[in-house]
N, C-alpha and C positions, 0 to 999 in steps of 0.2 A: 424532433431533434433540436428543439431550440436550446433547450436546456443545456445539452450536449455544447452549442456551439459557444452560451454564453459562459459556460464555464470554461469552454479552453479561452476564451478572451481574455479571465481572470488569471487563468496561468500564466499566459502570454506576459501578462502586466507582473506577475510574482517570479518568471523565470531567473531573472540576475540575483537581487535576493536570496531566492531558494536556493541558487548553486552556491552561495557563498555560506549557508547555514549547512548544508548537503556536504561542501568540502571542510568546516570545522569539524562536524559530526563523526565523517571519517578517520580525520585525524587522530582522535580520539579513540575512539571505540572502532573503526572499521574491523581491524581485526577479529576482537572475541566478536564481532557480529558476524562476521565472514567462519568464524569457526562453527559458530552456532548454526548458521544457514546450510551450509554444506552437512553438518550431521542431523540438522532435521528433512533436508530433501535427499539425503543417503547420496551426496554427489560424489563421482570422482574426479581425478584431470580431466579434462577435454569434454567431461559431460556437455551434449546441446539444454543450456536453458534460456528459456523466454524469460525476457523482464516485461511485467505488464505494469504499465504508465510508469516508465523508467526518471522521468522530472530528468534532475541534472546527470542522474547514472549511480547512484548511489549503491544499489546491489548491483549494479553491472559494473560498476569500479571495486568493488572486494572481491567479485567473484572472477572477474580477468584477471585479477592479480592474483589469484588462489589456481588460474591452469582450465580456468570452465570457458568455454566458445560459449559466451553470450549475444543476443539477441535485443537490445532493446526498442519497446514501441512504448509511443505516446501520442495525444492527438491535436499535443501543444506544440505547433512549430520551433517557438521561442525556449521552451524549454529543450529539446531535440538538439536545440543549435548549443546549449549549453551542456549537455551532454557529450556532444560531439568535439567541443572544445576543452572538457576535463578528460576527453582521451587522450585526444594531440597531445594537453598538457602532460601528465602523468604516463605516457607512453605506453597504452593497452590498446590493445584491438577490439573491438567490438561492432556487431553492425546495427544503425539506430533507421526505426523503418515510422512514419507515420499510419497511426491505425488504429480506428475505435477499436478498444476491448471487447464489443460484443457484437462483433464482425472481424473476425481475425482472419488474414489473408494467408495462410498455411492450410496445407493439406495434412489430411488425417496424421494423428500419432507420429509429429514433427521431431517433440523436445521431451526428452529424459526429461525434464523437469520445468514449470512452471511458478513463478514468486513476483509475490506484488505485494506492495509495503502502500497503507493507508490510500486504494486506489478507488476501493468498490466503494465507500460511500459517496462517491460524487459524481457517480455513473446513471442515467438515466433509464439503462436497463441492465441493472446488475444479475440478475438470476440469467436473462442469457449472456450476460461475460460467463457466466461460473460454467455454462453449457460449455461455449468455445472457448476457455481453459482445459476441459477435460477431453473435448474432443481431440484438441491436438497434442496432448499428452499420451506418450508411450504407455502399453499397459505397465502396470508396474510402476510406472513413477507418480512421482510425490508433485501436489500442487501445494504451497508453503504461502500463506495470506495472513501480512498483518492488517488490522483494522481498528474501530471501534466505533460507539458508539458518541459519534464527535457533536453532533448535532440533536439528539435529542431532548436535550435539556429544554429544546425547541416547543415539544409537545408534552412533557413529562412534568411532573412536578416535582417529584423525589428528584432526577438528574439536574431540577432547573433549580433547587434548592443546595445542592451537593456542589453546583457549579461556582453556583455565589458565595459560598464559602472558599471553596478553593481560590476564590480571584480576590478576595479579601484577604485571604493567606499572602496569599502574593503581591498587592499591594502593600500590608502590611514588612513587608520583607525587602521592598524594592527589588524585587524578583524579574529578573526579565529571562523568557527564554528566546534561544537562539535566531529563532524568525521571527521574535519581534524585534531583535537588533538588528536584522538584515531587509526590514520592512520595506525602508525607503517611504515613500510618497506614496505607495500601495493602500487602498481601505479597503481595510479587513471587511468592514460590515456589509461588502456587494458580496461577498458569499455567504453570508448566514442571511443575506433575504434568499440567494440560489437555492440555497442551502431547504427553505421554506415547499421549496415544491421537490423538493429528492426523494424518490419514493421511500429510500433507507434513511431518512433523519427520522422518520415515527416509527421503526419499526426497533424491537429490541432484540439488540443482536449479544452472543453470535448466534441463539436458538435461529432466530431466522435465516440464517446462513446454513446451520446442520437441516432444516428439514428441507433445504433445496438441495444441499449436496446428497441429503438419502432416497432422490429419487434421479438422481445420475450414477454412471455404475462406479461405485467406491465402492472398493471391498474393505478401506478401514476412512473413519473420520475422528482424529482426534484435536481434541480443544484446551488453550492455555487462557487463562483470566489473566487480565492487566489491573488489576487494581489501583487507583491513585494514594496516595498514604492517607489514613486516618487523619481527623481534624485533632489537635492537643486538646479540645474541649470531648473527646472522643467521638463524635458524630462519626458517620460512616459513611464513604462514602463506593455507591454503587458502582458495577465495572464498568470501564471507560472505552480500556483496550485490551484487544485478546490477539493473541494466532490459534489459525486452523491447519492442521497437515493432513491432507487427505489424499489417500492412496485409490490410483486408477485397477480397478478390477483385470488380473490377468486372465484373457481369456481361455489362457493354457491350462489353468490350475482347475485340478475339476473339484 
């Protein structure tokens, strides 16, 4: 579990930052995102969903404010507290629980619904989070997982060649995105050595993702490509980031 414990240090040390890139983000887009969420997990009012590693709350601040009794868990104290303080702020309810993803303190088939935005790559044992998300999902409901391939460029050649382009794009451009304006004093580079032993930095996903979810009971798995934009020199570049919607098997339906 070291792994586990060194990465939530990292968070720990990225929480204030991340809430302030998490509350721009919102402001912005919360909405179509909170639209989009709720039609790909088939939510209504009051549906129960799990936020798995909720950071500052970010699907649990669109989706309280769209009418959903959320949940969220993380296993960053320091982000938890900043969670907890963009509710007070913003005036939503929600309840924030510490808790590894792949030990979930809920009993069977808790939550209509399950979502977690860029969490499995940094988990230590991701294939059993993906168990205990399905376990505690109602039959019928939708577990909704954004991700990507954030770290491979680590072992890959194509992703570590695709990458150096894209950061040359961006230097060229004076491009900054929003967490690295909200860095602070944080170095980036203690999680891409973490990043080094993640069983999911070498693995290419989301294949790797669908043949774990097709031996849990899903009666459907469906997958979105995130593609980063082509280079102007037309290079291509490989997928980055995807979502997964994968429906729990009703055991009613014969």
């Amino acid at each position: 579990m070291q792994i586990t414990e060194d990465v939530r240090d990292y968070w720990d040390k990225r929480s204030e930052g991340f809430s302030c890139s998490i509350k721009e983000e919102a402001e912005y887009k919360g909405a179509s995102e909170a639209e989009k969420l709720i039609s790909d997990a088939n939510l209504k009012v009051s549906s129960n969903v799990l936020d798995i590693g909720c950071g500052p709350g970010f699907f649990t601040m669109i989706l309280s404010e769209h009418g959903m009794d959320v949940t969220g868990i993380d296993y960053s104290d320091e982000m938890l507290a900043q969670a907890r303080k963009n509710a007070d702020s913003l005036g939503f309810k929600a309840e924030f629980l510490k808790m590894d993803a792949s030990d979930l303190k809920f009993v069977d088939e808790t939550f209509d619904a399950v979502v977690s935005r860029n969490v499995l790559w940094n988990l230590e044992r991701p294939e059993q989070a993906y168990r205990e998300m399905m376990r505690v999902l109602v039959p019928g409901g939708n577990m909704v997982v954004y991700d990507g391939n954030f770290y491979l460029h680590l072992f890959d050649d194509e992703y570590n060649e695709a990458r150096k382009r894209r950061m040359g794009a961006r230097m060229s451009t004076e491009q900054k995105g929003s967490h690295d304006k909200y860095r602070g004093d944080v170095d980036f580079s203690i999680i891409e050595e973490l990043a080094k032993d993640m069983p999911l930095s070498r693995e290419l996903r989301p294949a790797w993702d669908v043949q774990v979810l097709q031996q849990l009971p899903c009666s459907s798995i469906e997958v979105h490509l995130h593609r980063t934009r082509d280079m102007p020199d037309g290079s291509h570049n490989p997928v980055v980031g995807f979502e997964i919607i994968a429906t729990k098997s009703d055991n009613n339906v014969q």
